[in-house]
Steps between C-alpha positions, in 0.01 A plus 500: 500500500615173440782238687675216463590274761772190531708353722849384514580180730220276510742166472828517685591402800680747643394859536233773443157479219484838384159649366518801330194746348585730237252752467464759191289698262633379168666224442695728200828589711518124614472410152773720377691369758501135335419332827460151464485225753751480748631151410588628169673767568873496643601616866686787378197621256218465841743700683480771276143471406326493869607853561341634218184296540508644835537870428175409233271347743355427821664204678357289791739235589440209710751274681426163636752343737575148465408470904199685391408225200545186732245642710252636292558111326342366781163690440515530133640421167746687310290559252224660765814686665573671176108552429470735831795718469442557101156605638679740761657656276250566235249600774772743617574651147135487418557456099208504226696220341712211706726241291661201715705308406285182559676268772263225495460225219128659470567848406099550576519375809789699612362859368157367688701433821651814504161693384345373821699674721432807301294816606664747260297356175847441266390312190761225530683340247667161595737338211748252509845669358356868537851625592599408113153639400433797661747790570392608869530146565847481378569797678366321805701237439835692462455707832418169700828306333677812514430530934498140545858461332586796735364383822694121436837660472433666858400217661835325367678836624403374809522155519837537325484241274412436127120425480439478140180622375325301811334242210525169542678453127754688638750305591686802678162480719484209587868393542483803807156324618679185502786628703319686754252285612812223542677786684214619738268240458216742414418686154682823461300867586264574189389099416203411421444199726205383357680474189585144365834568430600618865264174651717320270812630645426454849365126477836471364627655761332254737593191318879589516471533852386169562749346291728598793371257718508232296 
């Protein structure tokens, strides 16, 4: 057996990092598939594919609040955050084979981090751009943009406002940041706190409210 494993929303500020496994015999049914990497394919065209990678593969799926990211920050790095739960998930699918999508600028170092916390004996594979190299990787990455995508549109179902895509480009995203945290004072449910953008925001927020008493 071999899997593939990616994430979807390291970098924003708002919202959920998904980390998804894809597990399979052959990579032959992905392959006729035409997965690629997620960022090259369109919404409409993950929508339709992450079903069918689904039904052709085992699936371990990962989500990371952003509450959950400002405190693991505190203890590690995003890079060693992403190490341990790409290690979960191999250990739990138990692969001959592993291919990660490399999250560090040391693809060694990143498949050795994750190796350590191994017990399973996976031969990783750690490569920069493995999701536009490998198909179980691009599978991976589908299934984690495909859930991710998902899981932003219900947390603006229930803030009930537009969010954007919750990266810090977007200017959807951070116009709502913006707004809220002049509205509440505080960052909206779902921010990543640690975040630059939302310490930005809210020293912002603090300098307009001393302009008042000048």
């Amino acid at each position: 057996m071999i899997c593939g494993v990616d994430e979807a929303g390291r970098g924003p500020v708002l919202g959920p990092m998904m980390i998804c496994g894809i597990a399979v015999e052959s990579d032959k049914a992905l392959r006729r598939l035409k997965v690629r990497d997620s960022k090259k394919l369109a919404p409409k065209k993950r929508e339709e594919l992450a079903p069918k990678i689904m039904e052709l593969a085992r699936v371990e799926l990962v989500e990371v609040s952003a509450e959950e990211i400002d405190s693991l920050r505190t203890r590690m790095t995003m890079n060693e955050l992403e190490a341990k739960i790409f290690a979960a998930i191999v250990e739990k699918i138990s692969p001959e084979i592993a291919y990660l999508d490399a999250a560090d600028v040391d693809e060694d170092n990143f498949g050795k981090a994750v190796s350590r916390d191994l017990k399973c004996g996976a031969q990783i594979i750690s490569k920069h751009k493995a999701d536009d190299t490998y198909p179980v990787v691009s599978a991976a990455s589908i299934v984690a943009k495909v859930n991710r995508d998902r899981r932003v549109r219900e947390i603006e179902r229930e803030i009930g406002r537009p969010i954007g895509s919750g990266y810090q480009t977007d200017d959807i995203t951070m116009t709502f940041l913006e707004s809220w945290i002049n509205e509440n004072g505080s960052c909206p449910p779902h921010t990543r706190r640690s975040w630059e953008p939302a310490q930005n925001l809210m020293r912002l927020k603090d300098v307009r409210r001393l302009d008042q008493f000048e």
